[in-house]
Every structure is written in structure tokens, then in C-alpha cells.
C-alpha positions as CSV (number, residue, x, y, z in Angstrom):
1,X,123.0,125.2,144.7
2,X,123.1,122.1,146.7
3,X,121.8,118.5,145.5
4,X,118.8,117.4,147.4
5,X,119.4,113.3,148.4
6,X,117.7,111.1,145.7
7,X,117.4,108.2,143.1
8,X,117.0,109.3,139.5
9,X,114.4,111.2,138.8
10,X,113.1,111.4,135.6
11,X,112.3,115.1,133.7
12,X,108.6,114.7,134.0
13,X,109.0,113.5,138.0
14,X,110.9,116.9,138.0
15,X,108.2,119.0,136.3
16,X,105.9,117.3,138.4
17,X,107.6,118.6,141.8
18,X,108.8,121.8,140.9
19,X,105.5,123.0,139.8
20,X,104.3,122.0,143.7
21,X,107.4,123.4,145.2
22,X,107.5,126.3,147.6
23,X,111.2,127.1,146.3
24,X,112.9,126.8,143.3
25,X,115.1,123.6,141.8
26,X,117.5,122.7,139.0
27,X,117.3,119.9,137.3
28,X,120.4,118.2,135.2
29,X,121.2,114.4,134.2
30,X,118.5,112.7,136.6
31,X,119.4,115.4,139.5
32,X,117.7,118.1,141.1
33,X,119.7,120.5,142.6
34,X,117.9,123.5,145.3
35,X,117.9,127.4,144.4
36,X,119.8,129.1,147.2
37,X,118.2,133.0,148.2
38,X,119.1,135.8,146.6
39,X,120.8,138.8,148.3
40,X,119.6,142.5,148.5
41,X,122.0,143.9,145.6
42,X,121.3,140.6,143.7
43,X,117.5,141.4,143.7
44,X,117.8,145.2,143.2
45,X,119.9,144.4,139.6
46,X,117.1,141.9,138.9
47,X,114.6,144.8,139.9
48,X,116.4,147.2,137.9
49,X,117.0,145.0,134.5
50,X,113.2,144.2,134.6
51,X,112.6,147.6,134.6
52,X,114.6,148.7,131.7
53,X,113.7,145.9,129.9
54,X,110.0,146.7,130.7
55,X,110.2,150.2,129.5
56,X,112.2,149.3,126.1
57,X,110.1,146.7,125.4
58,X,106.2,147.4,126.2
59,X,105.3,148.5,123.0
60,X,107.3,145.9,120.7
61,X,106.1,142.2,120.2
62,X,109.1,140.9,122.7
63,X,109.0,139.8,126.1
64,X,111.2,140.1,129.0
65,X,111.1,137.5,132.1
66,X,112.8,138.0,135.5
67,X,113.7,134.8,137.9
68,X,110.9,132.5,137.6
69,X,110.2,131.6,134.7
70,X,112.1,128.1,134.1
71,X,114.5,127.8,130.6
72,X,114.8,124.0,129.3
73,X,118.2,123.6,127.3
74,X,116.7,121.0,125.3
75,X,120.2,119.6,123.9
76,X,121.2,118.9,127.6
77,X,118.1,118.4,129.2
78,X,119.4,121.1,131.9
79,X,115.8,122.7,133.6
80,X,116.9,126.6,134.9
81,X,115.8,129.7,136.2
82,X,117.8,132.5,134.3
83,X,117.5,135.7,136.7
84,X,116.2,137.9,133.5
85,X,115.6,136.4,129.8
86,X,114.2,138.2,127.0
87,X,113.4,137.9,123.1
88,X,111.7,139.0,120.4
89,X,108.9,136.9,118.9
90,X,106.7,134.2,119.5
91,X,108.2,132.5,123.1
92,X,108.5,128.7,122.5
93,X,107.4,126.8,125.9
94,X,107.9,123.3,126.7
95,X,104.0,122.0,127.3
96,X,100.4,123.6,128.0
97,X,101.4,125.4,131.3
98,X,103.8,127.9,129.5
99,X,106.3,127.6,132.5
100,X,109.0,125.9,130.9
101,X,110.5,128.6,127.6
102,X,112.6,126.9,125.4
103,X,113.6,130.0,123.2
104,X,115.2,133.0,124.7
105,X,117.3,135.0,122.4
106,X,118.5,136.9,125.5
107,X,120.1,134.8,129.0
108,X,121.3,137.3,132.0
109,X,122.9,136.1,135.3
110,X,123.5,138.0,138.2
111,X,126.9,136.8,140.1
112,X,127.0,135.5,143.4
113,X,130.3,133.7,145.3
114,X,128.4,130.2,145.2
115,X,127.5,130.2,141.8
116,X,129.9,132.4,139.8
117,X,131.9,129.8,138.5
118,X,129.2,127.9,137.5
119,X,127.1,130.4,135.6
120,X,130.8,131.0,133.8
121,X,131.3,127.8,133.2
122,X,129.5,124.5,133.1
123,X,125.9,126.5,132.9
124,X,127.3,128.7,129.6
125,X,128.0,125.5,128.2
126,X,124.8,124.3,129.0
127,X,123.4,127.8,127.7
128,X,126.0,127.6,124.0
129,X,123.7,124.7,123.2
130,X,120.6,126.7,122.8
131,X,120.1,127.6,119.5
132,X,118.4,130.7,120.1
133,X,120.4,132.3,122.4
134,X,122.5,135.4,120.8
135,X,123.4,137.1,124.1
136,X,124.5,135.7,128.0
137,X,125.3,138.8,129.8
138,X,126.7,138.3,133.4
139,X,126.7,141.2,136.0
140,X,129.0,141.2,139.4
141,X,126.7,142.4,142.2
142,X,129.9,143.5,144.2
143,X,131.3,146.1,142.5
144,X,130.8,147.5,138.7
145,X,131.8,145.1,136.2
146,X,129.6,143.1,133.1
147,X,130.2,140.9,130.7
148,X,128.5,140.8,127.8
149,X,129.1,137.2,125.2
150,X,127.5,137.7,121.8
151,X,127.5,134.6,119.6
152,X,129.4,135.7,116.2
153,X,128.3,132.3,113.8
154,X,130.3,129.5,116.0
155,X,132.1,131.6,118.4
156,X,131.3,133.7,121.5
157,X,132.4,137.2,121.6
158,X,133.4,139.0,125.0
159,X,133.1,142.8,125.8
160,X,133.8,143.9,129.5
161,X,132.6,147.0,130.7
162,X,133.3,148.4,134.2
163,X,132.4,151.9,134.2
164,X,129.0,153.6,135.1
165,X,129.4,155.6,132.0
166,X,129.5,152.6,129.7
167,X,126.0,151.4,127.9
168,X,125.0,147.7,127.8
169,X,123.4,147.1,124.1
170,X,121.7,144.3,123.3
171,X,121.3,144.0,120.0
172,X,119.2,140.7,119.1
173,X,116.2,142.7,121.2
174,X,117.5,146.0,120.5
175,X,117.7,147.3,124.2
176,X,120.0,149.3,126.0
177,X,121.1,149.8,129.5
178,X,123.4,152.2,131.2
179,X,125.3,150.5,134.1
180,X,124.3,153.7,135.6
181,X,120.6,152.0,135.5
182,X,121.7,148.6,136.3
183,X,123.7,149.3,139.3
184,X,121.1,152.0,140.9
185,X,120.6,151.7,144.9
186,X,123.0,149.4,144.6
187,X,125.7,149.1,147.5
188,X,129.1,149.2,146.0
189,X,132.0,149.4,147.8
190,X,133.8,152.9,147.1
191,X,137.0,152.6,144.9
192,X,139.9,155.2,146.1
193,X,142.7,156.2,143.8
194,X,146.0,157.0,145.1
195,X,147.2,160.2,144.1
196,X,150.7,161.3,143.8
């Protein structure tokens, strides 16, 4: 992300340009700050969690969203575009256009170099404010390796998983996904073990 020149602008300026924008923009504390492209394994995890999600979910009253569909942190006033959310139940949205949801149960990031330390850091803080959210899974693009936060009450529980064998559950939308799935055509580099 990089911070486009600018003045203060105010939420509804924001609104106002994003929905005419050819590319995407966050917005935080007066600031918008541009969406940078996303690379081949980046989009094929996207393409892949939509369609698990898809497939778990079509026939249940939850919905699943993939990259553009915008998520307001109302507590922070932080404007986002999650690369997958989901939940279960009636979607809150901001105003009329439904663009803007305000309630996913469900936040998943895919890392890249330029934004890993955010999405771990400053964004999940932005994201623990939400009162809705039960799960913020982030997925490495570059080799096998997720993390999966559930909110226990007031504290955020971690499980790691970094097998292909291992399962993803998410439990507030009652999905699963086998990293198998998640990391299909995916180019990962090829792990040797050293025998002796």
C-alpha cells in the first residue's frame, strides 16, 4: 500500500471516490492509502478459498465474499478490502449500495512481502475491534503455512498448521478446508530433507 498525496479527506469524500475508482483504496484516519496488484499464487488461494467456501456454503443462509467487497471497522473508521470474508446471517452494510459490510464473522488475508506485517499487525488490531469477527485466518502464499486466530471471550487463540494433510475448520460458519485445497496449482517451492 502506498499513500496517495492529499489533505484530509473525510469518510464520505472516500466513499465518494472509491466507488468511481478504477482500482482499489484504503482508507484510515483522514488517509487513503492504494491497493497494490496481487500475484498469481496470491489470486489462485483467493480462487481456491471462494471455491470451498462456495461449495460449503450454497445451500445455508451464509455468504462468502472474495476481494472486493469493502469491510468498515466501525470502531476505527478503517475502510478495507479483506481478500475472502464470510458469515452466517443477515450481512450488515454500511448504506443503500451494500458495498461497504460491517459484519463478517469470518476475515481471511492472503500474505504478501509488502503487507505481511501489516495484516499481522496494525490491520488485526484494526480487525479485534469488530465485534463480529470470530475468526482472522492468514495464509503464506510462498510455501505451506496458516494461521488460524479464534477469539476465546477477550483473547485470541492461535493454531498453525503447515502440512497439506492438516484441515482448516472454521467453526463460527462451520466450513472446512484441507490445505490440500487451499494450496492447489499453487507454485510452492519444493522442501528437501537431509537424510543420514
Amino acid at each position: 500500500m502506498t499513500l496517495r498525496a492529499q489533505s484530509y479527506v473525510t469518510p464520505e469524500q472516500y466513499l465518494a471516490m472509491e466507488r468511481q475508482a478504477s482500482h482499489k483504496s484504503e482508507y484510515v484516519n483522514g488517509c487513503i492509502f492504494a491497493m497494490a496488484g496481487a500475484s498469481k499464487e496470491h489470486n489462485q488461494i483467493a480462487f481456491n478459498i471462494a471455491g470451498e467456501l462456495h461449495g460449503q456454503l450454497k445451500n445455508r443462509p451464509c455468504l462468502a465474499f472474495v476481494n472486493d467487497l469493502r469491510v468498515k471497522i466501525s470502531a476505527t473508521g478503517l475502510y478495507t478490502y479483506p481478500d475472502a470474508v464470510a458469515l452466517c446471517g443477515e450481512p450488515n452494510f454500511e448504506d443503500a449500495r451494500m458495498d461497504t459490510l460491517l459484519n463478517p464473522s469470518v476475515i481471511i488475508e492472503i500474505l504478501s512481502p509488502t503487507t505481511e506485517a501489516y495484516d499481522r499487525g496494525d490491520k488485526f488490531a484494526h480487525y479485534r475491534r469488530l465485534l463480529s469477527l470470530m475468526e482472522y485466518v492468514l495464509i503464506a502464499q510462498d510455501k505451506v503455512r496458516v494461521e488460524h486466530y479464534i477469539r476465546q471471550d477477550s483473547k485470541w487463540v492461535l493454531t498453525e498448521m503447515n502440512d497439506l494433510d492438516e484441515t482448516l475448520y472454521l467453526a463460527s460458519i462451520q466450513c472446512e478446508i484441507a490445505l490440500r485445497d487451499l494450496y492447489i496449482k499453487v507454485d510452492l517451492p519444493v522442501v528437501r530433507h537431509e537424510t543420514q
